[in-house]
C-alpha positions, -999 to +999 in steps of 0.1 A: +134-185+194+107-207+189+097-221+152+062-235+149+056-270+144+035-267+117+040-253+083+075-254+072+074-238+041+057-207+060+082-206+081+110-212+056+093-184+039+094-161+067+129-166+070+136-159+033+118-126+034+137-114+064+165-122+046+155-102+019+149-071+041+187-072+056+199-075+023+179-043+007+187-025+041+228-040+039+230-029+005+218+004+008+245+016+038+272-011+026+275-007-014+295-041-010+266-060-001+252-073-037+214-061-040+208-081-066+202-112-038+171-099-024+145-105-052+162-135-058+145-142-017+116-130-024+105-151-059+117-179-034+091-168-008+062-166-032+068-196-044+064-214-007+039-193-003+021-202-035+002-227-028-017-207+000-026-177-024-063-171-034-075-187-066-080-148-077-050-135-065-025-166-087-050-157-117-035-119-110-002-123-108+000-155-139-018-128-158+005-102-148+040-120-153+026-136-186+019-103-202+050-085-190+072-120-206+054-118-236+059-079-241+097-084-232+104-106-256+090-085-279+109-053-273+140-073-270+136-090-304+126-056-316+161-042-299+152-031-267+180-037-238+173-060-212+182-062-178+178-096-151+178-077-123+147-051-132+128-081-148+129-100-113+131-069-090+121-040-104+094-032-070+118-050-048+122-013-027+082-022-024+086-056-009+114-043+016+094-014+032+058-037+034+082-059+050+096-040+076+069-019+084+051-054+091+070-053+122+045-032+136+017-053+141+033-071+167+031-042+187-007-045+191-016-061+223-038-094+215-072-087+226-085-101+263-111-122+275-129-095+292-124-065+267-154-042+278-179-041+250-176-017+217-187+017+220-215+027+198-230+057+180-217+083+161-189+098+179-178+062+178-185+064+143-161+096+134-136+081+156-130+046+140-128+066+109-102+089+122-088+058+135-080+035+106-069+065+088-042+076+110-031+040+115-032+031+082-009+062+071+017+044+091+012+007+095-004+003+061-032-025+058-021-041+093-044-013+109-078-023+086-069-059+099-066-050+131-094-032+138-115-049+116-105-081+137-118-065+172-145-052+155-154-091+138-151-107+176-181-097+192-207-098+161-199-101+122-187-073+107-218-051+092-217-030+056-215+000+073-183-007+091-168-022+059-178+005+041-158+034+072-130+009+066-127+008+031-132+041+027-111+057+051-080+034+049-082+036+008-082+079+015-047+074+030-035+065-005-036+099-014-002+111+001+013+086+027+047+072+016+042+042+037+012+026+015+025+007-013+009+028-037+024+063-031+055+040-028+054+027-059+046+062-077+081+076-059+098+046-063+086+050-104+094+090-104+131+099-096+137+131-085+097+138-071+090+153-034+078+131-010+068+163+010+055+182-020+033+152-032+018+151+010+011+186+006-013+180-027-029+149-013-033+155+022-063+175+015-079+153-004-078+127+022-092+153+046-114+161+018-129+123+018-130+119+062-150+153+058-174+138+032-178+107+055-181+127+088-215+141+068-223+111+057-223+099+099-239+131+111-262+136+082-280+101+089-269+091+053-251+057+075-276+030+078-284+029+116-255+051+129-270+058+162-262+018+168-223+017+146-205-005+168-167+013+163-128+009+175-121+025+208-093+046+195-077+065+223-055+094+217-028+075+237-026+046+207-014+071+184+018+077+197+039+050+176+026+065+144+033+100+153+070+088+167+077+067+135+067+094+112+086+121+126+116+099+130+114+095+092+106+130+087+135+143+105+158+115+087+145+128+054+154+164+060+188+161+075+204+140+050+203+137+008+215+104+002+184+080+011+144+085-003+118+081+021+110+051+013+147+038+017+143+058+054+108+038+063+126+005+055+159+010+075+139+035+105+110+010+107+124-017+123+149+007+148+118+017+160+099-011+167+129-027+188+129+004+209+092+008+218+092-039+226+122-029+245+105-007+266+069-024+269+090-057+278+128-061+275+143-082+255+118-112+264+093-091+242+114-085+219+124-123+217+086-134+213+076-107+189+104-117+165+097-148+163+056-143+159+070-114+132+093-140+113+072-170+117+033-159+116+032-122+099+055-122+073+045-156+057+010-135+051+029-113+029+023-137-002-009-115-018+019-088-018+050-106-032+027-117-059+013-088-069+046-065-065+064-093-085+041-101-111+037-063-117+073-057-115+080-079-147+050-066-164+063-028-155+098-043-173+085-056-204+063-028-212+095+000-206+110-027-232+084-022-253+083+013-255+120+018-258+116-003-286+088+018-299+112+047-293+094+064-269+063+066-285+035+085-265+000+089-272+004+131-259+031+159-261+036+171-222+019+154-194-008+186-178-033+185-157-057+177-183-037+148-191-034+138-153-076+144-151-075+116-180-050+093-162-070+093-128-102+086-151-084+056-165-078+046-129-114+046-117-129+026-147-105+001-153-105-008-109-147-009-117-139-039-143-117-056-116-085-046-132-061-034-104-047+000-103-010-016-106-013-024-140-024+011-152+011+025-126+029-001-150+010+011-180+013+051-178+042+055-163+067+046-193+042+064-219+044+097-192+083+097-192+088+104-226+075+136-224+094+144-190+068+151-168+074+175-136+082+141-113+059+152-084+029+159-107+030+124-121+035+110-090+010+127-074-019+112-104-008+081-097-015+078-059-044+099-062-056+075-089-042+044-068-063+056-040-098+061-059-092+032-081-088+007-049-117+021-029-140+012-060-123-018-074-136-053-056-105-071-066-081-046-043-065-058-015-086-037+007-118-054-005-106-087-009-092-083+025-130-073+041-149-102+021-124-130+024-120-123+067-151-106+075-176-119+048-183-087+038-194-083-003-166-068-016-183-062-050-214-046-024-187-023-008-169-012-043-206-005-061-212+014-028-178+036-031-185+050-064-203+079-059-183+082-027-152+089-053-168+103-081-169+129-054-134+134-045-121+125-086-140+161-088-114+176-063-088+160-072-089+170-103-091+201-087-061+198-068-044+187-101-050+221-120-039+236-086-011+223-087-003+232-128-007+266-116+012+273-088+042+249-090+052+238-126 
């Protein structure tokens, strides 16, 4: 295997995050192996990878940490337990699934010399947006990279295209378990259905490509005729399809792992098969090493944020055990939940990020025993509208800092886009009151 010359600490970093991945995925089928290890590996990785992190991105996750110390010490001075291991990993489950399904991107083939040109024109339109949406409900931000990148090599990226990116990737927050997000809202409600949360979000997702498919064919796209788009081909889907139905089928035939403990440990099985077959083990030599070395050393926005929100999620539950379980309502309903996804939308539009109101709402919701799925459901619908409108998410960030487009353009542009779907998912949310709880 081949370690790059340059950058040490990346590569030392890379190597502690693997690490960290075999130890979550160890633990989990050998109760032996001591969990506890793994966040230990990944504070180490963020802080080689420190230094490297955007000036707004170290303001985040200082402000997060700081907040969550100060409110621990509180709560344990006021009595509250605490407890090394959630303080310093409490979204390490996070970190090991973003991790291993990280592995994916080496699967994309890099892009030729003589690439024919992009397609253009509505139809291309629709299907970039179909596109980054079914990519992204697998392979997570990896796909709004990748596309974006092919779509930045022949000409800058335009505010339309940013906008069909950041819309449609943000939509897949609504029910896919492999976005951090949804992640974090199953990871945060034991006992809630992965499969019943899908089956409440899913049509809100459709819900937002069908409001941007009229947005395209309505002429409501500045110069659409002309979009310059992905050339998706039915054919690229495969892996997603495969790796979600793998997961699928591991979920329903056994009771012992969560889907997002199945993504972490299937994820990687997967992705050794499929380089395997494009290129023996050669292939699967070369994209180790580019996985260990190169794309998992970019996972230091992610550690930080995970992390820092991790020990601000632990000192607020310190806090409010403390406060014995105070809670400013009696039973969480879908009027409630309307209230919660409200929170989400305004706070993203003053840059705060939807992780801290996860952190903030989800100890106040659990003293009044919520129905698990229902809250779990708010929070990715909320996670999803909140990033698409916020300029500070890692979806924005990611279009401004790379492509140079405006993220605080393309969140000002999303708000009417999602004051749209809040409306139905609102919707969805009395639905749901109705006809399961």
């Amino acid at each position: 295997m081949e370690v790059p010359v340059g950058g040490v600490w990346r590569t030392v970093a890379g190597v502690l995050i693997v690490g960290m991945l075999l130890i979550s995925i160890a633990s989990t089928l050998w109760p032996v192996v001591p969990a506890a290890a793994a966040p230990f590996l990944a504070w180490g990785a963020l802080a080689l990878l420190w230094p490297r992190l955007g000036g707004q991105q170290r303001v985040q996750a200082v402000t997060l940490s700081s907040i969550g110390i100060a409110a621990l010490f509180w709560g344990v001075g006021h009595g509250a337990a605490l407890s090394v291991e959630s303080v310093l990993g409490q979204n390490q489950s996070i970190l090991s699934m973003l991790a291993s399904i990280t592995l994916l991107r080496v699967l994309n083939p890099p892009v030729r010399d003589n690439e024919p040109e992009l397609p253009r024109g509505r139809g291309t339109y629709l299907r970039s947006m179909v596109g980054v949406h079914a990519f992204g409900a697998v392979i997570n931000i990896s796909a709004l990279i990748i596309m974006a990148d092919r779509l930045a090599r022949a000409a800058p990226l335009k505010m339309n295209q940013g906008q069909l990116l950041s819309r449609a990737f943000t939509a897949v927050a609504f029910y896919s378990p492999f976005i951090g997000g949804v992640a974090l809202a199953l990871a945060y409600t034991p006992g809630s259905s992965p499969l019943l949360l899908t089956l409440f979000g899913f049509p809100l997702s459709l819900a937002a490509l069908a409001l941007l498919a009229w947005y395209g064919l309505s002429g409501r796209v500045d110069d659409v005729d002309n979009f310059r788009g992905y050339p998706v081909h039915l054919e690229n889907l495969w892996l997603p399809m495969v790796l979600a139905t793998v997961v699928l089928l591991g979920y329903v035939v056994t009771a012992e792992y969560s889907v997002l403990t199945l993504i972490t440990m299937l994820t990687p099985v997967v992705a050794a098969v499929a380089l395997l077959a494009q290129g023996g083990v050669p292939r699967l030599r070369r994209s180790f090493s580019d996985y260990v070395f190169t794309r998992l050393p970019e996972m230091g926005g992610e550690l930080a944020l995970f992390l820092g929100a991790g020990v601000l999620g632990a000192g607020l539950v310190a806090v409010f055990a403390a406060a014995d379980g105070w809670t400013p309502f009696e039973r969480f309903d879908a009027f409630n939940a309307s209230l919660l996804l409200l929170a989400f939308v305004l706070t993203s539009l003053i840059c705060i990020h939807p992780v801290v109101i996860v952190s903030v709402a989800v100890p106040l919701v659990r003293a009044v025993s919520p129905d698990p799925t229902f809250l779990a459901l708010s929070l990715a619908m909320g996670w999803g509208l909140g990033c698409a409108v916020n300029p500070m998410s890692g979806t924005n960030l990611i279009l401004s800092s790379r492509y140079g487009v405006s993220n605080w353009a393309i969140g000002r542009s999303n708000v009417p886009f999602c004051a749209t779907l809040y409306v139905l998912a609102v919707g969805l949310l009395f639905l749901y009151e109705r006809t399961v709880i």
